[in-house]
Backbone as CSV, one residue per row, in Angstrom:
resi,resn,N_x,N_y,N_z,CA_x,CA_y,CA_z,C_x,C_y,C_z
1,UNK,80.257,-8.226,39.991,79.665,-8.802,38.797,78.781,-7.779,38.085
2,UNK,78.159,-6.921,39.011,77.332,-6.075,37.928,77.675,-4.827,37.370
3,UNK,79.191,-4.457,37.896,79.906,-3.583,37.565,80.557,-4.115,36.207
4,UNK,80.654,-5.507,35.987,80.768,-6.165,34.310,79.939,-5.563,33.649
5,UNK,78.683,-5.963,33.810,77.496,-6.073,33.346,77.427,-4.597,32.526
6,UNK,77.533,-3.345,33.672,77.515,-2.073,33.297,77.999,-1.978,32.023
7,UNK,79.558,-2.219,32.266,80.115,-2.202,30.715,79.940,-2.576,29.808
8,UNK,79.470,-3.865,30.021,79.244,-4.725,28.850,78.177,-3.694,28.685
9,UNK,76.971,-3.119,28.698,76.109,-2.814,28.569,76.429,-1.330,27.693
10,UNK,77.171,-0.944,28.470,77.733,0.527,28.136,78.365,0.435,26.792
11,UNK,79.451,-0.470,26.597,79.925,-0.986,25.300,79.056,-1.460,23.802
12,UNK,77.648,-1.619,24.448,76.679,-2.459,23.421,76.468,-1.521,22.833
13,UNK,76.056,-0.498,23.647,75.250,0.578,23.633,76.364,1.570,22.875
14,UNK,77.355,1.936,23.174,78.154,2.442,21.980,78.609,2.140,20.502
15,UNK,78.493,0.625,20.438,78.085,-0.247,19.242,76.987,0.323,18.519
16,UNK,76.305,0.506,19.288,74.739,0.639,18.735,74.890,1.869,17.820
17,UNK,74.872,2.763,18.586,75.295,4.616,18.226,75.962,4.509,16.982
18,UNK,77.537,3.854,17.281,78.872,4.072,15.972,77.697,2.919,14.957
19,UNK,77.106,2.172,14.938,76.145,0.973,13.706,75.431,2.309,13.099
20,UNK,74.580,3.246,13.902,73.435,4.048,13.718,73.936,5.031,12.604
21,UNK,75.177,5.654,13.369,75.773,6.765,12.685,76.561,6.144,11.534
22,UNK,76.943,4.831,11.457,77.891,4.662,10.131,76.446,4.574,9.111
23,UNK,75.394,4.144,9.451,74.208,3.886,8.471,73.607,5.341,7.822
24,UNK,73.432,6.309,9.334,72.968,7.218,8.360,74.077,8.278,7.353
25,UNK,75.352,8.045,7.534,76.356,8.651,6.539,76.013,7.869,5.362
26,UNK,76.163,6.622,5.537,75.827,5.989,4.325,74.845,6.578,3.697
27,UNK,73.892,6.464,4.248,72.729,7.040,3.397,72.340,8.195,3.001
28,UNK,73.387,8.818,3.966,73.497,10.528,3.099,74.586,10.244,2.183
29,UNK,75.360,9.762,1.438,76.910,10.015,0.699,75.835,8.963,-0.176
30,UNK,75.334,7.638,-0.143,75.064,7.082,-1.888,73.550,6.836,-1.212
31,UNK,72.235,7.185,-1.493,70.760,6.822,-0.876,70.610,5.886,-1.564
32,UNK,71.544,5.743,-3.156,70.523,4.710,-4.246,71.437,3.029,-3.662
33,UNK,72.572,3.052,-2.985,73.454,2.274,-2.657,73.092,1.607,-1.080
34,UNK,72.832,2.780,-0.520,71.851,2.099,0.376,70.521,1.704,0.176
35,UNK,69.981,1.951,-0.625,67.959,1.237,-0.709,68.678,-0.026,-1.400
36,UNK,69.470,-0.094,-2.042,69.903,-1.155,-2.731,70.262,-2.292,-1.535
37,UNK,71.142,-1.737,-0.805,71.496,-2.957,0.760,70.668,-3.049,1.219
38,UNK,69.367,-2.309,1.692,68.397,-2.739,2.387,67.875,-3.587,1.798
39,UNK,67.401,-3.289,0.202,66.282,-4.411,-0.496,67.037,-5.811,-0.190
40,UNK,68.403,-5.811,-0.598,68.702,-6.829,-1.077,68.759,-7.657,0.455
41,UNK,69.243,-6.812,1.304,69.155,-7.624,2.811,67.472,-8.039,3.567
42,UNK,66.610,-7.723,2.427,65.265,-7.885,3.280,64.891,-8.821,2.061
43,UNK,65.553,-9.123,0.928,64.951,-10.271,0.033,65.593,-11.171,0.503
44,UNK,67.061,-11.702,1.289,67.816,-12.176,1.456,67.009,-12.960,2.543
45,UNK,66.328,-11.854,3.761,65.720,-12.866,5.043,64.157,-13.261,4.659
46,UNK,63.954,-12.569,3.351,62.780,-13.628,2.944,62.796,-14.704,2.053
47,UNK,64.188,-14.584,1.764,64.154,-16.164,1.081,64.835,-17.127,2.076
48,UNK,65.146,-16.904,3.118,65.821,-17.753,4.221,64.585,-18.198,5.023
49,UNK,63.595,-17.714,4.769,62.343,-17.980,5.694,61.757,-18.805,4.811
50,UNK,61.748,-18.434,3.520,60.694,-19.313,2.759,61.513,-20.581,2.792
51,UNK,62.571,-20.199,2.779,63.182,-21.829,2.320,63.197,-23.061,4.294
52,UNK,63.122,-21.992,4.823,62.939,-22.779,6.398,61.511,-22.931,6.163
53,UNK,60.667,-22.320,5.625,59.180,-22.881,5.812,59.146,-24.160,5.260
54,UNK,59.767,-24.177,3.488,59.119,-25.220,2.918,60.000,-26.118,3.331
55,UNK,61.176,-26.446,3.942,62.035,-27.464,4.647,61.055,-27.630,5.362
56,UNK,60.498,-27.124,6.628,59.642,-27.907,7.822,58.937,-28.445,7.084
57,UNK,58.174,-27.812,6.406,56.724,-28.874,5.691,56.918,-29.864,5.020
58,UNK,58.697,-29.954,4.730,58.875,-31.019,3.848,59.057,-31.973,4.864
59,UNK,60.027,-31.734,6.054,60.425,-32.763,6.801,58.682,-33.467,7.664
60,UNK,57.534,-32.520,8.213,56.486,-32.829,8.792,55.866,-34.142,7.923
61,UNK,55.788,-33.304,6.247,55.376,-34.787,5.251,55.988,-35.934,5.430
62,UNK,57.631,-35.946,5.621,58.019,-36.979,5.468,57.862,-37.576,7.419
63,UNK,57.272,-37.221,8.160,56.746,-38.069,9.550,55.978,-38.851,9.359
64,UNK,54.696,-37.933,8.446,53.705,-38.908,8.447,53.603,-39.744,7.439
65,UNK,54.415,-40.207,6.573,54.716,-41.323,5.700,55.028,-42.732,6.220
């Protein structure tokens, strides 16, 4: 079983590397194309948060009604 494990582990971990290295080509070949994916992927998980915030607070209001 932990000879799975290894791999699986080993495999993540090469995921990781080929994610790392496809990002920083990206960002050497277009920089303005990547700041652009980042912004837009970091406005993206702050409007997924705001909108889970004001859902809880909406659903908490509607308990104590």
């Amino acid at each position: 079983m932990s000879a799975i494990l290894e791999h699986v582990k080993s495999l993540v971990r090469i995921a990781l590397y080929l994610l790392v290295a496809f990002m920083v080509v990206q960002l050497w070949h277009d920089p303005a194309g990547a700041a652009r994916t980042v912004s837009d992927t970091v406005q993206g998980i702050g409007l997924f948060f705001a909108s889970l915030i004001d859902r809880t607070v909406e659903f908490a209001r509607s308990l104590t009604k």
